[in-house]
Structures are given as C-alpha cells and as structure tokens.
C-alpha positions in Angstrom: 41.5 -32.8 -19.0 41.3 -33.5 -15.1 43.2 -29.5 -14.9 40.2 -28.4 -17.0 37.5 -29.9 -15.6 39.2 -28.7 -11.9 39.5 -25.1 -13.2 36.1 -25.0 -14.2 34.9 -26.6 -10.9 37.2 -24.0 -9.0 35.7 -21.4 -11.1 32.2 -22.0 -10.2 32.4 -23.1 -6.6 33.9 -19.1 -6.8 31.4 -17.8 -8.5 28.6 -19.5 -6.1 30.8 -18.1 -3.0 30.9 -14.9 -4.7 27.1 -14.9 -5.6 26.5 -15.6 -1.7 28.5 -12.8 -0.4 26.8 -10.3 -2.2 23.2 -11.8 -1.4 24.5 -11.7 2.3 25.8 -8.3 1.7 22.5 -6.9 0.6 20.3 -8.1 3.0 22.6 -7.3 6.2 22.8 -4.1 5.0 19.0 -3.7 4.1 18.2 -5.1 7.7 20.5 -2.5 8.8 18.2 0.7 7.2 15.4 -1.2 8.1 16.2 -1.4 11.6 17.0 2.3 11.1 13.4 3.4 10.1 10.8 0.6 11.7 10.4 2.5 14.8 10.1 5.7 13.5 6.9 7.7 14.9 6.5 10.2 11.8 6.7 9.5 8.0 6.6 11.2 4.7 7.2 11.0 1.4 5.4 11.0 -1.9 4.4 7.9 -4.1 3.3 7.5 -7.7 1.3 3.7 -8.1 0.8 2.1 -11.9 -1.5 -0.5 -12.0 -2.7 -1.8 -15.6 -5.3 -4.3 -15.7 -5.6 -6.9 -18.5 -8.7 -8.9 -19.4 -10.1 -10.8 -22.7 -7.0 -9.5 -24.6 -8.0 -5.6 -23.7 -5.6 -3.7 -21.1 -6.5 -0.5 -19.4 -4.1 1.7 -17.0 -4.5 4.0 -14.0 -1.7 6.1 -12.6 -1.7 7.2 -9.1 0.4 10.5 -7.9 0.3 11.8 -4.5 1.8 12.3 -1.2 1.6 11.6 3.1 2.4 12.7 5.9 2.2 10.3 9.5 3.1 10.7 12.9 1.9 8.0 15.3 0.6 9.7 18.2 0.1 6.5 20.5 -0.2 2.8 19.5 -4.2 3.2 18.8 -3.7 6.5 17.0 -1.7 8.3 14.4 -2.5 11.9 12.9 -2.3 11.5 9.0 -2.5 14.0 5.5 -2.9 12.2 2.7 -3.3 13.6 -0.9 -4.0 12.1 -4.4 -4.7 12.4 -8.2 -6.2 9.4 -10.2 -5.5 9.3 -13.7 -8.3 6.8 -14.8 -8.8 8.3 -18.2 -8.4 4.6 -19.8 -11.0 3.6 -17.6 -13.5 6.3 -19.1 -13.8 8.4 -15.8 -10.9 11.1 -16.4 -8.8 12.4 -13.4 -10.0 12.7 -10.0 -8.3 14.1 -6.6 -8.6 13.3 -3.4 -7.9 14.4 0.0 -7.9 11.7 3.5 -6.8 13.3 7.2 -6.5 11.9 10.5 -6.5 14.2 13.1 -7.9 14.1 17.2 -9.5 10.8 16.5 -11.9 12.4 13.4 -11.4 11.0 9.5 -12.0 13.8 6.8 -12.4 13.4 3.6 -12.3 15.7 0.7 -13.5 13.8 -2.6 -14.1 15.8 -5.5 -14.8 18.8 -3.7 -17.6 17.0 -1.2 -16.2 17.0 2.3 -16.6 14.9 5.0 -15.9 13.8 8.4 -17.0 10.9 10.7 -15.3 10.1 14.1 -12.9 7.1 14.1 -13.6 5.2 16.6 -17.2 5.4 16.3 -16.7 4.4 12.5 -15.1 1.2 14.3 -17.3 0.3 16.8 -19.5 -2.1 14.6 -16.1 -3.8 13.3 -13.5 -6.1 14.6 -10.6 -3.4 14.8 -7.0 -5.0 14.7 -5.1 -5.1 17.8 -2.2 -3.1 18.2 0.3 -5.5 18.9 -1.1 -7.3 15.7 -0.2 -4.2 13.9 3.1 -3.5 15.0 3.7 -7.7 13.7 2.6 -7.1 10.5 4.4 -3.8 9.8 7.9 -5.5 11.3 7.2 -8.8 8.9 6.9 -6.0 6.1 9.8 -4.3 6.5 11.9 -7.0 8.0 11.1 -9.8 5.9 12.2 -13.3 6.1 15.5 -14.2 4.4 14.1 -17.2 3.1 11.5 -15.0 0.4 14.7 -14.1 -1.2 15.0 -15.5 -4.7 17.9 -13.3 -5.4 19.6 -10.0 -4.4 22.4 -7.4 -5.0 23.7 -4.2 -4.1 24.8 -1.8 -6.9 25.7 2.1 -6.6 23.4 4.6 -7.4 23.5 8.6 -6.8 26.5 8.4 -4.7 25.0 6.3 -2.6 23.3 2.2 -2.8 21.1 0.5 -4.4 19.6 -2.5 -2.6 17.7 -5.2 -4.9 15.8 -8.2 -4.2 13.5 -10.5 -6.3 11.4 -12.0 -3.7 8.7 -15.6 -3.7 5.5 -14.4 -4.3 4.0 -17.9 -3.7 5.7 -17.9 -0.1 4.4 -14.3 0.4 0.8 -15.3 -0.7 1.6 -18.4 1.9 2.8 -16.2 4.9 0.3 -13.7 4.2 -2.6 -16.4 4.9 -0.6 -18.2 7.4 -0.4 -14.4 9.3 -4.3 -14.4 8.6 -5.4 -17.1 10.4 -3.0 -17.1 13.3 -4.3 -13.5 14.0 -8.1 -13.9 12.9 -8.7 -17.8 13.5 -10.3 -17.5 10.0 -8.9 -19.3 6.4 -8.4 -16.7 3.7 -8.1 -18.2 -0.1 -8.5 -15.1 -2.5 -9.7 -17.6 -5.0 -13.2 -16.9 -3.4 -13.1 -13.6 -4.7 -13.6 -15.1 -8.4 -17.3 -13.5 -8.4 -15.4 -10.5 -8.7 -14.3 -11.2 -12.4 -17.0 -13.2 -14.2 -20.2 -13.1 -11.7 -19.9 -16.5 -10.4 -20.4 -16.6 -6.5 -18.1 -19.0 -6.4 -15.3 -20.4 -8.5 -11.5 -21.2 -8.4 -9.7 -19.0 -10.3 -6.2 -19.8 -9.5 -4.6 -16.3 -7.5 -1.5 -16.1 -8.4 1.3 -13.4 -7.1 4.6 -14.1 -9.5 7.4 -13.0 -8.0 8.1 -9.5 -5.9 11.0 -7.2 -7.6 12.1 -5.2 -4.3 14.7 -2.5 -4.3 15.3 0.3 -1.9 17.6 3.4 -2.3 20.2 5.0 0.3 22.5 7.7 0.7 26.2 7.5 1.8 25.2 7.3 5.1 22.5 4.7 4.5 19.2 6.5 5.2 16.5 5.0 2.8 14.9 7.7 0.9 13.0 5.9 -2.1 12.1 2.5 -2.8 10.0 0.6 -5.6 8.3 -2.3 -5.7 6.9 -3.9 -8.7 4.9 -7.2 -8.8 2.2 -9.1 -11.1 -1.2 -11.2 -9.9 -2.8 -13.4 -12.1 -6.5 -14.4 -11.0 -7.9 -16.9 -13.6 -7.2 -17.8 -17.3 -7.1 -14.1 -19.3 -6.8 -12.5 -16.1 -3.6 -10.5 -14.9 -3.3 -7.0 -12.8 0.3 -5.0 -13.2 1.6 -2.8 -10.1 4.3 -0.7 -9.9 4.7 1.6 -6.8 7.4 4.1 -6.5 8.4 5.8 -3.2 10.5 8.7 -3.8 11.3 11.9 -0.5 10.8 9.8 2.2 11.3 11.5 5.5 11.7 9.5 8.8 11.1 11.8 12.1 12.3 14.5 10.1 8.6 16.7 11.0 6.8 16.9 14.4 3.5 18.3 13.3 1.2 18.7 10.1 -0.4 21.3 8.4 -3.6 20.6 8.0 -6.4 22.6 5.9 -7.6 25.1 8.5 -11.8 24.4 7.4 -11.8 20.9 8.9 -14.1 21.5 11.3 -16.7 22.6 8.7 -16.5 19.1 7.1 -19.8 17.4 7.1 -20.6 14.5 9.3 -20.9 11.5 7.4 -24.6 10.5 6.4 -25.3 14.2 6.7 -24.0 16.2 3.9 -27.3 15.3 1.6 -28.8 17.5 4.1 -26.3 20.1 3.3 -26.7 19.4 0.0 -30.5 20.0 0.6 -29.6 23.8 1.1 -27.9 24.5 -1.2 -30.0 23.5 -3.7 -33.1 24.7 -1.9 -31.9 27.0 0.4 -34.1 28.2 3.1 -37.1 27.0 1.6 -39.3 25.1 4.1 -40.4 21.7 2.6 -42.2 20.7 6.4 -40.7 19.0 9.5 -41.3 15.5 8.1 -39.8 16.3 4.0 -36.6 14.7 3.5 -35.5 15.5 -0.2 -33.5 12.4 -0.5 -35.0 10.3 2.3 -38.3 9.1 0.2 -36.2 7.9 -2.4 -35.4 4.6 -3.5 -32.8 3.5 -6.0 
C-alpha cells in the first residue's frame, strides 16, 4: 500500500512539475513577443468587438468590425486612421459607420456622413492630459503584465505556428488598475460609483465585478504576434452582467511608414461649426440678417 500511495505521490508531484513548466514556458515565450512588439512606432491590424449586455432577464448584443492604422510620430503625438461598423440592430438603432483620424495635431471625424474636425491640443487644453511617461507605464503594464495575474497558462500549436493562453485574475486587475489610478492621479477610483448608471440612483454600491480575463495571443514559426483575443465578463449589481469578446486578427508591427488618409480632410468642419454648414444647405444663400442664428435661439 506504501508503493501505491508513493506512485501516486510521485505521479502528482510530476504532474505539478510538469504543469509548471508549461506555465513557465508560456509566459517566457509571451514576454519574449511582447518584448518584440512594445516599442514598435507603427501598428495595424483589424478588430471585430462583441459585447452582449444582460439586464432583468433580457440580453441585447452589438458587434463591432473595423480596422487601424498608428504610427507614433513623437511621445505627445501619433498620426492615426481608424474605421468602424456598429451592428446595434438588437439595440433598435440598426448599423452605423464611423470614421476617427489623427493627423498634424487635428482629430476628424466622419459619423454618419457629418464630418468634422477640431484641433487636438486645443480640444485638451481645458483637461488634465496624461503625461507621457504615464502613458508609456500603462501601455508596458498592458502588454507586459505581471506574472502574478496568472491563474493558469499553456502553449498549444496552431497554424504552424503557437498558441499562447492565459486565464488571468480579474479581481487583481480591477486592484492594479486602481492602484495605477491613484499613484498617477492622487485620486480613489471605485467604479461602484457609477451605479446611477443602471438604476438612476446617484449613488449606490453595486458590487463591480471583472471575473476572470481569458488571454491568448497567436504567433508564427518565427514568433511574431499577429492576432490575439481577449474575452472577459463584468458584473455591476444583482441582474446586471456585460459580455466582451475582442478579436485581433492582421496585426502589422512597423511593417508601414505612412497612411493613406481621405484626401477631403481639410474640408471637415470645425467642431461647433458644422450647424452653420448645415444652415446652407438647407437655406442656402438666403440672408436671414447679421444677428439670425437658425439653431442658436433654440432651446432643448
């Protein structure tokens, strides 16, 4: 019986070893491709988000498609194309597209066919903008995360190349996340304040919850990332849950040097001033007098 019980012992203490190698194994090799892409000054790929949201025994689903394009021009600015197609027909508002671009310090925006533009940092200068150096923290805590989130990991082949999985802590995410917040802002977050958000009340606990992060990221033979998915849960109050799955898929790391951006950008609208635009077309050239405005006397 004392062979038995020995074998079995042996067996497990093996098993445990084994379990550890390959949790080692996956994330020295994930440090290793992240290593490979934090620094990089231009990204692309394309992304397709699922969230479902679930309330009073009634769910309702949006699907997100789209793509990007990024190249970080200096550590304050970064030239950016950004399309998307929302899929909110369960929420009653059918699909909708829309267009975002950085470019020369200027934000343009193309929503439904309305077009407009406001200068960045002028759209900042009334706002506590995030240092740079805080930034670059955040997006190397990101990429690089802690070895102690793991819950568990594994590496498994896929498309001749690897598949790198992780089931990550969401409470010690939620944890470092405020912990990052108020070493960088001085300020306590609790996202149970945002409880007005589902019932009305101002103010009310209503338990935030993020269950645990399933992490996996795809490489070739020669380890360069190019997709990676990340699905996790959040539960805000009793009823209460919101379902996201985000899916990365053609990722390109320094593999482009410039964008092709829509060549009518500069015939975006100034923010605040396309309902004067809008004002002619509608009215065209008619002359309603120096002081008419034919939204400004309205109140909503």
């Amino acid at each position: 019986m004392k062979k038995v019980f020995s074998f079995v012992f042996a067996v497990l203490i093996g098993i445990c070893a084994f379990t550890s190698c390959l949790a080692e194994d996956a994330y020295g090799l994930y440090s290793t491709v992240a290593d490979s892409v934090k620094d990089a000054t231009a990204v692309e790929g394309t992304y397709q988000i699922k969230v479902n949201f679930a309330a009073g025994g009634m769910s309702m689903g949006m699907t997100i498609d789209g793509n990007m394009q990024m190249i970080k021009r200096s550590e304050t600015e970064a030239d950016m194309a950004m399309n998307m197609q929302m899929d909110m027909g369960a929420l009653g508002a059918g699909t909708n597209e829309m267009s975002m671009y950085m470019k020369d310090g200027w934000q343009y925006m193309n929503m439904a066919g309305i077009k407009t533009k406001e200068e960045i940092s002028a759209a900042s200068s009334d706002t506590e903008t995030l240092d740079p150096e805080v930034l670059q923290k955040l997006q190397n805590d990101l990429i690089s995360f802690d070895k102690s989130l793991i819950v568990s990991s594994n590496t498994t082949k896929a498309d001749g190349g690897k598949k790198i999985s992780f089931e990550l802590d969401g409470q010690k995410i939620y944890d470092s996340l405020m912990k990052f917040y108020k070493e960088n802002f001085d300020e306590d977050l609790d996202l149970d304040d945002f409880g007005g958000l589902l019932n009305g009340a101002e103010e009310e606990d209503v338990n935030f919850a993020l269950g645990n992060v399933q992490y996996s990221v795809f490489v070739d033979k020669d380890n360069v990332m190019y997709a990676a998915n990340v699905v996790l849960s959040i539960e805000a109050g009793e009823g209460y849950k919101v379902d996201v799955q985000i899916d990365l898929s053609d990722l390109g790391f320094d593999s482009f040097t410039e964008i092709d951006f829509p060549d009518d950008l500069e015939d975006y609208s100034e923010a605040g001033d396309w309902f004067d635009d809008l004002d002619d077309d509608i009215y065209g050239d008619y002359d309603f007098g120096d002081d008419s405005d034919l939204f400004g006397n309205m109140s909503f």
